[in-house]
C-alpha positions as CSV (number, residue, x, y, z in Angstrom):
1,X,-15.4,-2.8,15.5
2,X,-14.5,0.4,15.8
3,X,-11.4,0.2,18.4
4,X,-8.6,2.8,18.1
5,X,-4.6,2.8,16.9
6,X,-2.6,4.8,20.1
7,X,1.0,5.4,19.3
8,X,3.5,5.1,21.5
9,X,7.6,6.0,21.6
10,X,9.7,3.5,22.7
11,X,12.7,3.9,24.9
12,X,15.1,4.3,21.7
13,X,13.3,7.3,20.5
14,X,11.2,5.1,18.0
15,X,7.6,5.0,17.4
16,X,4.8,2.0,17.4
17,X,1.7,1.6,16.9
18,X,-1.1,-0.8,18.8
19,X,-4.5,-1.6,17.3
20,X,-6.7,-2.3,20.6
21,X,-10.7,-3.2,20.4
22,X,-13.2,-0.9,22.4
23,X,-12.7,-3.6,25.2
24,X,-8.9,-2.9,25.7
25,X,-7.8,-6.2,23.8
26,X,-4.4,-5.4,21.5
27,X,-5.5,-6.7,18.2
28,X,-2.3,-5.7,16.5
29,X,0.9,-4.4,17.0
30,X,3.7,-2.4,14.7
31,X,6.5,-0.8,16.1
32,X,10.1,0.0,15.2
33,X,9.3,3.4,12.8
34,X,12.0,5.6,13.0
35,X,9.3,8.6,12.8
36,X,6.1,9.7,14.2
37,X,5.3,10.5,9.8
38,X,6.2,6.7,9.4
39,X,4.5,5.0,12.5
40,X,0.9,6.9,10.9
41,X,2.2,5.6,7.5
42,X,2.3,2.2,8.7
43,X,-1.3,2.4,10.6
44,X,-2.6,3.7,7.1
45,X,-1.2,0.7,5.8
46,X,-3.1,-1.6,7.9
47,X,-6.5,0.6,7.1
48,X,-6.0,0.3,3.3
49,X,-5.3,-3.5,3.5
50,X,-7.0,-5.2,6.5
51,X,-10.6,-4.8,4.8
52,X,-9.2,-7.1,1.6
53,X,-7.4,-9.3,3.8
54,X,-7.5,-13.3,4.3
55,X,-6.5,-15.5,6.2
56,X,-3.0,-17.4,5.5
57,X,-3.1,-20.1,7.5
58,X,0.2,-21.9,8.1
59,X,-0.3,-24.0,10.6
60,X,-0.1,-28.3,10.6
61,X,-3.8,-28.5,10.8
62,X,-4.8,-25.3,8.0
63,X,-8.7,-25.9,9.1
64,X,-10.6,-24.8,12.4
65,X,-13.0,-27.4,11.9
66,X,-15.6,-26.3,14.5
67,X,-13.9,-23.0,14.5
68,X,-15.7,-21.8,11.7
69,X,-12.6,-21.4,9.4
């Protein structure tokens, strides 16, 4: 999955980010950086950590089952 981050700026003058798949599904969203610097800051954050990351799943039933999970 290749998929892009596009960054947007909000109607307060903020920046966000959205993580959307080569077929134009959002995966992710960020948003709220004061800064263009900090909105890229926070989509290198998601590339340094989202290839290490698990899943933490909180919910009532914390299997999948047939899901795979």
């Amino acid at each position: 999955m290749a998929g892009r981050f596009i960054i947007s700026e909000d109607e307060q003058g903020g920046f966000r980010f959205a993580l959307v798949a080569n077929n134009g599904q959002t995966l992710a969203v960020g948003g709220g950086y004061p800064t263009k610097v900090a909105c890229v800051n926070g989509i290198e954050t998601v590339r340094r950590n989202a290839p290490e990351a698990v899943i933490d799943d909180r919910t009532k039933t914390a299997t999948l089952g047939d899901q795979g999970l």
